[in-house]
ZADO-1210 file (C-alpha; in nm, 4 decimals, padded with zeros to 6 digits):
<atoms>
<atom x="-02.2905" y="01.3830" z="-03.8177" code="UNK" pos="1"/>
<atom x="-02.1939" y="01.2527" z="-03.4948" code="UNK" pos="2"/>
<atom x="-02.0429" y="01.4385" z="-03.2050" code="UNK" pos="3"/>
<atom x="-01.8768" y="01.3669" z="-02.9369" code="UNK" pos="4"/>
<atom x="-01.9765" y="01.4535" z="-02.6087" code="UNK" pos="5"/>
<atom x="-01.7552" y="01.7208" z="-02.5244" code="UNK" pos="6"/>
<atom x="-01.8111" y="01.8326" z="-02.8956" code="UNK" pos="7"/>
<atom x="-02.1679" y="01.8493" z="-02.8521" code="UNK" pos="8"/>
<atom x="-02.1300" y="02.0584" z="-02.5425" code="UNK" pos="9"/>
<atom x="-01.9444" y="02.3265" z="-02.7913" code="UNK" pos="10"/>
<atom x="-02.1135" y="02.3008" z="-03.0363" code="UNK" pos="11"/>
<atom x="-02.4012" y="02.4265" z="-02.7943" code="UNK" pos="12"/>
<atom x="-02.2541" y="02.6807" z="-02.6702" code="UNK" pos="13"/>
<atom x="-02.1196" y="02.8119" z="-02.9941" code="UNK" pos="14"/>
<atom x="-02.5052" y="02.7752" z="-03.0889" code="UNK" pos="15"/>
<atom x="-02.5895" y="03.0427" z="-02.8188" code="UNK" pos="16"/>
<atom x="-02.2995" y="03.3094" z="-02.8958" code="UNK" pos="17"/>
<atom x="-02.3991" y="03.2885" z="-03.2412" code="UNK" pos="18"/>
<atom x="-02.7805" y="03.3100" z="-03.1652" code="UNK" pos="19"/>
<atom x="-02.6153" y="03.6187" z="-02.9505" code="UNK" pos="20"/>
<atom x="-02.4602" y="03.7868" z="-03.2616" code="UNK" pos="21"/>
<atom x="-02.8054" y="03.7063" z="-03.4838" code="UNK" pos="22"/>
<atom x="-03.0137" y="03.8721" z="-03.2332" code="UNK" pos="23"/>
<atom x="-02.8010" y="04.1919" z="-03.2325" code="UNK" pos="24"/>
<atom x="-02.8010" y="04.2063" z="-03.5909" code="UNK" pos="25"/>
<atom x="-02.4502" y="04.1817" z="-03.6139" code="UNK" pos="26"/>
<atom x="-02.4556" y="03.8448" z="-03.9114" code="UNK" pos="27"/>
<atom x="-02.5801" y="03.8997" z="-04.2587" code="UNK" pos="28"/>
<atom x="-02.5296" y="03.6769" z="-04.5462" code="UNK" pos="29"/>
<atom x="-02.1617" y="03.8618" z="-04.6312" code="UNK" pos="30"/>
<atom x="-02.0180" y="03.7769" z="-04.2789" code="UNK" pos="31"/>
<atom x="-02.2202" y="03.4640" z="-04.1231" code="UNK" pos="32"/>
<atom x="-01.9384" y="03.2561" z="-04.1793" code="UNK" pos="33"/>
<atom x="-01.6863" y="03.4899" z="-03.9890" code="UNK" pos="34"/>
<atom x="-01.9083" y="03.5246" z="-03.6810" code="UNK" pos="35"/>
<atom x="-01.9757" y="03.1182" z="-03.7137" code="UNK" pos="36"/>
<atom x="-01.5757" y="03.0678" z="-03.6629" code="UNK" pos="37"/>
<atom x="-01.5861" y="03.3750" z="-03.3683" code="UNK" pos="38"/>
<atom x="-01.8668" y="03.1784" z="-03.2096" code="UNK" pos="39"/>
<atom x="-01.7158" y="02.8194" z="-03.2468" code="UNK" pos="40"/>
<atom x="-01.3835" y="02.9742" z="-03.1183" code="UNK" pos="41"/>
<atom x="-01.5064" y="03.1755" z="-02.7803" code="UNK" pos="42"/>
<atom x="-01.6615" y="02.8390" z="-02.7101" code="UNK" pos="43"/>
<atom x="-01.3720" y="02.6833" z="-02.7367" code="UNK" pos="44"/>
<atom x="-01.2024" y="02.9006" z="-02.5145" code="UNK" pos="45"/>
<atom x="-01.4833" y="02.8674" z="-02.2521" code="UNK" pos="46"/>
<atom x="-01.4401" y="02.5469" z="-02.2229" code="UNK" pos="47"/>
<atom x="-01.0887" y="02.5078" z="-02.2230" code="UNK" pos="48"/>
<atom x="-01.0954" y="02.7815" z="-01.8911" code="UNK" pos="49"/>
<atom x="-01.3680" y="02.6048" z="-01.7630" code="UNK" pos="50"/>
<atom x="-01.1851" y="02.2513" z="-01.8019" code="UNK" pos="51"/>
<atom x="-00.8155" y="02.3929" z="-01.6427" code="UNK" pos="52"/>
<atom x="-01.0604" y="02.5354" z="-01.3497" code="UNK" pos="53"/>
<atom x="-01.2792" y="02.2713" z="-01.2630" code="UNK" pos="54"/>
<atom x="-01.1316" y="01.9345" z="-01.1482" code="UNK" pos="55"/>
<atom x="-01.4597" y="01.6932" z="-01.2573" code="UNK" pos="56"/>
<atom x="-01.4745" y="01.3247" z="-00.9860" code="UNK" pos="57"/>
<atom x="-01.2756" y="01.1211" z="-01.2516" code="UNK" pos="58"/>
<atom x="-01.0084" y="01.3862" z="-01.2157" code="UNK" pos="59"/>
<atom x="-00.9896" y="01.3978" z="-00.8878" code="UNK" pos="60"/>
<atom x="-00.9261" y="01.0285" z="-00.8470" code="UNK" pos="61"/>
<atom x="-00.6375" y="00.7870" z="-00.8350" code="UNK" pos="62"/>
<atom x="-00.6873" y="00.5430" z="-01.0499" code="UNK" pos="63"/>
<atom x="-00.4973" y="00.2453" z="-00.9409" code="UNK" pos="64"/>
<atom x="-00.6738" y="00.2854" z="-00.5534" code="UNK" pos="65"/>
<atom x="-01.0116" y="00.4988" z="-00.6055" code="UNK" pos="66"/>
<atom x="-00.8414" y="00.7155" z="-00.3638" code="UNK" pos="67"/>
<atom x="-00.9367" y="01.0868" z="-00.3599" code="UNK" pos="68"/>
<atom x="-00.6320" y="01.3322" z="-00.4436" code="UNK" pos="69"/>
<atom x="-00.5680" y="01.6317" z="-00.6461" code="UNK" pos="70"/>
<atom x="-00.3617" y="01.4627" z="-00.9831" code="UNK" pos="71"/>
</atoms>
């Protein structure tokens, strides 16, 4: 399998909700798959909040001068 980086950065943090959800005994064999998808998808969301919140330096830049300027 090979992620990209952004995908690897979810698929981290899905890691740790899930480890979340094993620790307080909320998975068993019957529902692992259920609180896999919950995981994967409050990631998601994370990130997408995190991305419309956060301007990164690429995004902040014009690219036909390097200038600096909110897009």
């Amino acid at each position: 399998m090979s992620l990209q980086h952004s995908e690897s950065v979810v698929a981290r943090m899905s890691a740790t909700i899930f480890a979340a959800y094993v620790q307080n005994r909320d998975v068993n064999e019957f529902n692992e798959d259920e609180f896999v998808k919950k995981a994967v998808d409050i990631a998601v969301k994370l990130a997408s909040h995190a991305d419309k919140a956060v301007k990164s330096d690429g995004e902040w830049m014009k690219p036909e001068s390097g200038a600096s300027s909110i897009l």
